[in-house]
GUPANU-439043 format. One record per residue: residue in one letter; y, z, x of N, C-alpha, C in turn. Coordinates in Angstrom, 1 decimal. Atoms other than C-alpha are relative to their C-alpha. Last residue first. Layout:
! GUPANU-439043
REC aa    n_y    n_z    n_x   ca_y   ca_z   ca_x    c_y    c_z    c_x
REC  A      Y      Z      X      Y      Z      X      Y      Z      X
...
//
This chain:
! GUPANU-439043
REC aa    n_y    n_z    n_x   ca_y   ca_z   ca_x    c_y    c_z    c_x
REC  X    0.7    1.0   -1.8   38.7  -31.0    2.8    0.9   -0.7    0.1
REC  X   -1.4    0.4   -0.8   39.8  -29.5   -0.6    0.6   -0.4    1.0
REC  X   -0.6   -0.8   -1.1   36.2  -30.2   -2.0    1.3   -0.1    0.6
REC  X   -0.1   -0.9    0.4   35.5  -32.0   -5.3    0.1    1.7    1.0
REC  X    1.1   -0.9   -1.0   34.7  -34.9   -3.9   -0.3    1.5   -0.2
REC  X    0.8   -0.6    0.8   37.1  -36.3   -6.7   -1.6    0.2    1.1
REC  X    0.3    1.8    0.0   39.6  -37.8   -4.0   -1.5   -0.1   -1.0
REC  X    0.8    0.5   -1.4   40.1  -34.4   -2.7   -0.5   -0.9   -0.2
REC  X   -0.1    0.2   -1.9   43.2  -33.9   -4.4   -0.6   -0.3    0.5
REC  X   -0.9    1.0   -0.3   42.0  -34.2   -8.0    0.5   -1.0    1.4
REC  X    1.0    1.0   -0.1   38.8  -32.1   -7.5    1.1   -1.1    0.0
REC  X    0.4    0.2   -1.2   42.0  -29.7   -6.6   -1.3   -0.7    0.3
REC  X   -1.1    0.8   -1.0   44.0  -30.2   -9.0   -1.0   -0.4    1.0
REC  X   -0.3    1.5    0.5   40.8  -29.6  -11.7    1.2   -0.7    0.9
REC  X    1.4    0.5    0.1   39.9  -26.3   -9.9    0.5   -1.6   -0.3
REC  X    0.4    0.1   -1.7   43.3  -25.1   -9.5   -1.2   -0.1    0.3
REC  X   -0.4    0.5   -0.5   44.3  -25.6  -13.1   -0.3   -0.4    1.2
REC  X    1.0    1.3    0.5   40.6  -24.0  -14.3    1.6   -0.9    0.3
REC  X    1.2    0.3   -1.2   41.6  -20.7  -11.8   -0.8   -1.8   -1.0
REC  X    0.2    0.3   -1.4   45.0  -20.9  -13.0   -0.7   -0.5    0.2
REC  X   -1.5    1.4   -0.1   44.5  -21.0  -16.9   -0.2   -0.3    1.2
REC  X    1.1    1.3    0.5   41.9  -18.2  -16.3    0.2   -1.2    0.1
REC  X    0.8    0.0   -1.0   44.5  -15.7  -14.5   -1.3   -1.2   -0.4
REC  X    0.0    0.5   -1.5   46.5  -16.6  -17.0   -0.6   -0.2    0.9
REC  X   -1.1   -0.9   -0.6   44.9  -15.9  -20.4    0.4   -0.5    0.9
REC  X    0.0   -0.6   -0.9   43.0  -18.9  -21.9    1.3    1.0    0.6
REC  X   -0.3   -1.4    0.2   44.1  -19.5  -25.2   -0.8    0.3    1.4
REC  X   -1.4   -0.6    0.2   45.3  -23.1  -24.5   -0.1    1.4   -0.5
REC  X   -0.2   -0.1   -1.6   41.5  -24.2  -22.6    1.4    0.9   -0.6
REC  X    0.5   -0.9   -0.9   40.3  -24.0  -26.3    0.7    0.4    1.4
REC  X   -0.3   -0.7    0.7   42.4  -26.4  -28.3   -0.4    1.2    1.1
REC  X   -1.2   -0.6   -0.9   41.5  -29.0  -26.1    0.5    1.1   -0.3
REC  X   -1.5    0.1    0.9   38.3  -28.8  -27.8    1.1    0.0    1.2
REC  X    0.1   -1.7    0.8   34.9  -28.6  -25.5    1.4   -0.7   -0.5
REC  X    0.6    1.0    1.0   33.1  -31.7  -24.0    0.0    1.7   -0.9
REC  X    0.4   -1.3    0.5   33.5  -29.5  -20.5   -0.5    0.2   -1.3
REC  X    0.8   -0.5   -1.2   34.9  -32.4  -18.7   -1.3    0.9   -0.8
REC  X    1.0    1.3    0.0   37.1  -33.6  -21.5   -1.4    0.4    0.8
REC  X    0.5    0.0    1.2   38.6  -30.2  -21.8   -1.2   -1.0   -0.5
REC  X    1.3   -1.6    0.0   39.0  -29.5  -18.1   -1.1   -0.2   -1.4
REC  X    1.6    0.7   -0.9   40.7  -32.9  -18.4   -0.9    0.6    0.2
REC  X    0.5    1.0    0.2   43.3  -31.8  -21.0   -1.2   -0.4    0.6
REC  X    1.1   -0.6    1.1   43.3  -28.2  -19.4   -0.2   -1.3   -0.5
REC  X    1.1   -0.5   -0.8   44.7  -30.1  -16.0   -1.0    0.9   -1.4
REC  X    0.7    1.1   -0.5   47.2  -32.1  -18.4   -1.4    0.5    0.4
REC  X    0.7    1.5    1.3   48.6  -29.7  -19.8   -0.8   -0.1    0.0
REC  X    0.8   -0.4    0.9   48.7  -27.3  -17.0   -0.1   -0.5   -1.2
REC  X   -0.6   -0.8    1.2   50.9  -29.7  -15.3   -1.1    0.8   -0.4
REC  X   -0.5   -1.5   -0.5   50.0  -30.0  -11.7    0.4    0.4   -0.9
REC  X    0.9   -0.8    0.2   48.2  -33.4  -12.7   -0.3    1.7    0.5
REC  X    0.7   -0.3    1.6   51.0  -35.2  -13.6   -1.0    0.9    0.4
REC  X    0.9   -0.7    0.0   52.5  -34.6  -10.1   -0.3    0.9   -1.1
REC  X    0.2   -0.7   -1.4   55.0  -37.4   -9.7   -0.7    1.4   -0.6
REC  X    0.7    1.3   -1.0   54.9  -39.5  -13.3   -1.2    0.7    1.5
REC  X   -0.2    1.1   -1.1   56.3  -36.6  -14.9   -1.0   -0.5    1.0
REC  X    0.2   -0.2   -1.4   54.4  -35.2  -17.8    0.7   -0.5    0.9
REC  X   -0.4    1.1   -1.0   55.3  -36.8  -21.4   -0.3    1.2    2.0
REC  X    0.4   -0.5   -1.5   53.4  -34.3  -24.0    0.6   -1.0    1.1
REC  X   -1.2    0.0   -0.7   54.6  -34.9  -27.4    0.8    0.2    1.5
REC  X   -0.2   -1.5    0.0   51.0  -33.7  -28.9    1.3    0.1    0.9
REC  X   -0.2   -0.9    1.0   50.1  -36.9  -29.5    0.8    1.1   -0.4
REC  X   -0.9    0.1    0.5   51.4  -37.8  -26.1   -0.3    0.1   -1.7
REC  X   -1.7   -0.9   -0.4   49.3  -35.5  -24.6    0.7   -0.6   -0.3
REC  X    0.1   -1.5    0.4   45.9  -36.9  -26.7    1.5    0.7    0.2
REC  X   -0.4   -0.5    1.5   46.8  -40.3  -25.7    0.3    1.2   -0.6
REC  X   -1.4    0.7   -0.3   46.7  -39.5  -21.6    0.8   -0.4   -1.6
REC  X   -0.8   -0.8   -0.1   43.5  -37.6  -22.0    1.9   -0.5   -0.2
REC  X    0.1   -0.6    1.0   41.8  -40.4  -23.9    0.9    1.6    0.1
REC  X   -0.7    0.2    0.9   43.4  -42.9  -20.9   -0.2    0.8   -1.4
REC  X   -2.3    0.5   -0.8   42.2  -41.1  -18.2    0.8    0.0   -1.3
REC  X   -0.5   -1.3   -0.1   38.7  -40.5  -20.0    1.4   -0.1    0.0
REC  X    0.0   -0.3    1.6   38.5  -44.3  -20.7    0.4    1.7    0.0
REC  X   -1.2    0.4    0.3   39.0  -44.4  -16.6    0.4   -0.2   -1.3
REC  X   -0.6    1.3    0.0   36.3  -42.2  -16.3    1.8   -0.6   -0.2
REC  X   -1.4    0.2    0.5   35.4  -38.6  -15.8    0.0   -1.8    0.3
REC  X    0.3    1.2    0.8   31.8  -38.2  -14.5    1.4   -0.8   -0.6
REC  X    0.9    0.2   -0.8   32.2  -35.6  -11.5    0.1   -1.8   -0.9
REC  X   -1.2    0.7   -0.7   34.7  -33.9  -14.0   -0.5   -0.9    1.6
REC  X   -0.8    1.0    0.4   32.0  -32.7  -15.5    1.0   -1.2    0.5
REC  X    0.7    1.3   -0.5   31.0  -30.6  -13.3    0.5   -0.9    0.2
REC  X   -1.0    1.6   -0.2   33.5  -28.3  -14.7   -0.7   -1.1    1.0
REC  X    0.9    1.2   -1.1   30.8  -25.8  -16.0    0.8   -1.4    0.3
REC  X    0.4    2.1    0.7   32.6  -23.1  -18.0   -0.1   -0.5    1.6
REC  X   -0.6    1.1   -1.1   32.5  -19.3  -17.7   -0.2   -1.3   -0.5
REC  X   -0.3   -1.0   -1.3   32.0  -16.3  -20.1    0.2   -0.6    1.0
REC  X    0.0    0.7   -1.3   31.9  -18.2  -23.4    0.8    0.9    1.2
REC  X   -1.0   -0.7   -0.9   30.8  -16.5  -26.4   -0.1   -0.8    1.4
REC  X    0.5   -0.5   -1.3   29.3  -18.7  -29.1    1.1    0.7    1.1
REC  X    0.9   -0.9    0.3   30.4  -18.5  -32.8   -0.4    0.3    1.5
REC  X    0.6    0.5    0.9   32.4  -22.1  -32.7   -1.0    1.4   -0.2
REC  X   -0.2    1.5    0.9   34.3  -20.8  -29.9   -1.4   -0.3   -0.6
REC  X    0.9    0.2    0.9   34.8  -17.1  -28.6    0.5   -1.2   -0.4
REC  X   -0.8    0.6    1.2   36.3  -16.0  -25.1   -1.1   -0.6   -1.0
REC  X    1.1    0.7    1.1   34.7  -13.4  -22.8    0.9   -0.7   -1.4
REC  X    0.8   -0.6    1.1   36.9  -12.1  -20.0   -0.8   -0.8   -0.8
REC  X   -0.5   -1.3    0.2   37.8  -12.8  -16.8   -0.2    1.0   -1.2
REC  X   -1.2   -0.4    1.2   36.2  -16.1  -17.1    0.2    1.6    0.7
REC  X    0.6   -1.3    0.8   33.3  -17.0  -14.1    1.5    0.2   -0.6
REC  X   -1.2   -1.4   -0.1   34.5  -20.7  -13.1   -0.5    1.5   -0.8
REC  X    0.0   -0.9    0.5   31.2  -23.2  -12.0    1.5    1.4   -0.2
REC  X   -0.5    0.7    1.5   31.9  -26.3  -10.3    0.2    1.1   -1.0
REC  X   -1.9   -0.2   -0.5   31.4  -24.4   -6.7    0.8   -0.8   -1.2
REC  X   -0.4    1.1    0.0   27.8  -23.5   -8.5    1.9   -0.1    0.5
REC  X   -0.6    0.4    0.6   26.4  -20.2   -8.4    0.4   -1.6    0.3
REC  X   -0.5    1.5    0.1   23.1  -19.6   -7.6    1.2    0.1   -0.9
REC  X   -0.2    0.5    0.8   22.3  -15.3   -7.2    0.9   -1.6    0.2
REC  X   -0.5    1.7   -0.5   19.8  -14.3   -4.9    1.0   -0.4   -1.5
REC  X   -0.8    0.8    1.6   19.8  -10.2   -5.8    0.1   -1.2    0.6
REC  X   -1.1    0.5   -0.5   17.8   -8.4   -2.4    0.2   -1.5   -1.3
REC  X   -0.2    1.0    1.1   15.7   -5.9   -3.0    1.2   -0.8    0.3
REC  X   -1.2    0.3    0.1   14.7   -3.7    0.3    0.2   -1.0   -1.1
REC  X   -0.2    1.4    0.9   11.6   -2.1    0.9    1.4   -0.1   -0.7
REC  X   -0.1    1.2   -0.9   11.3    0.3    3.8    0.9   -1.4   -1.0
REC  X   -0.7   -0.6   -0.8   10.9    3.4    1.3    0.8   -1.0    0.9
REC  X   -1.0    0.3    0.6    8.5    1.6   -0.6    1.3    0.2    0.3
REC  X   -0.4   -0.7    0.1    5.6    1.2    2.5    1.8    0.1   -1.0
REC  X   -1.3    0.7   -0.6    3.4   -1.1    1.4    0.7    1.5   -0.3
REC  X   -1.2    0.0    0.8    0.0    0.0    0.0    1.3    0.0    0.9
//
């Protein structure tokens, strides 16, 4: 018998560098969402582009030209597409949330969608 004393447990946990853990627990359609999977944004097309790009001027949204995708608009727009979740949703994120799915979606932006800030 193994000595238990000696033995050591050690938690592997896989997260994903697409993956955002929430700060808190937000509720849509009944389910509780504790992080979202921006993968997505791996697949984004140029039909995307343009369904984000309708959507914000629905909604009277003009962005300047020079660093559309530093608006939080926009960056929840594409989070939203991504994530195949309401736009509706990303706008009750608290701040700290907002941010970290801003600066996730700039920053697959930036790196030429490699999704590293390399």
């Amino acid at each position: 018998m193994a000595d238990e004393k000696n033995t050591k447990v050690i938690e592997i946990t896989t997260t994903s560098d697409d993956v955002i853990k929430l700060t808190k627990t937000y509720k849509l359609d009944g389910r509780e969402i504790k992080e979202l999977d921006l993968s997505g944004l791996k697949d984004l097309t140029m039909a995307d582009y343009e369904q984000v790009r309708k959507y914000l001027a629905t909604r009277g949204v003009t962005p300047p030209a020079l660093l559309a995708e530093a608006d939080p608009t926009v960056t929840n727009a594409y989070a939203a597409v991504a994530c195949h979740m309401p736009f509706e949703f990303f706008e009750q994120l608290n701040l700290p949330d907002g941010y970290a799915v801003k600066n996730k979606v700039m920053g697959f932006i930036y790196s030429g969608g490699s999704g590293s800030e390399t």
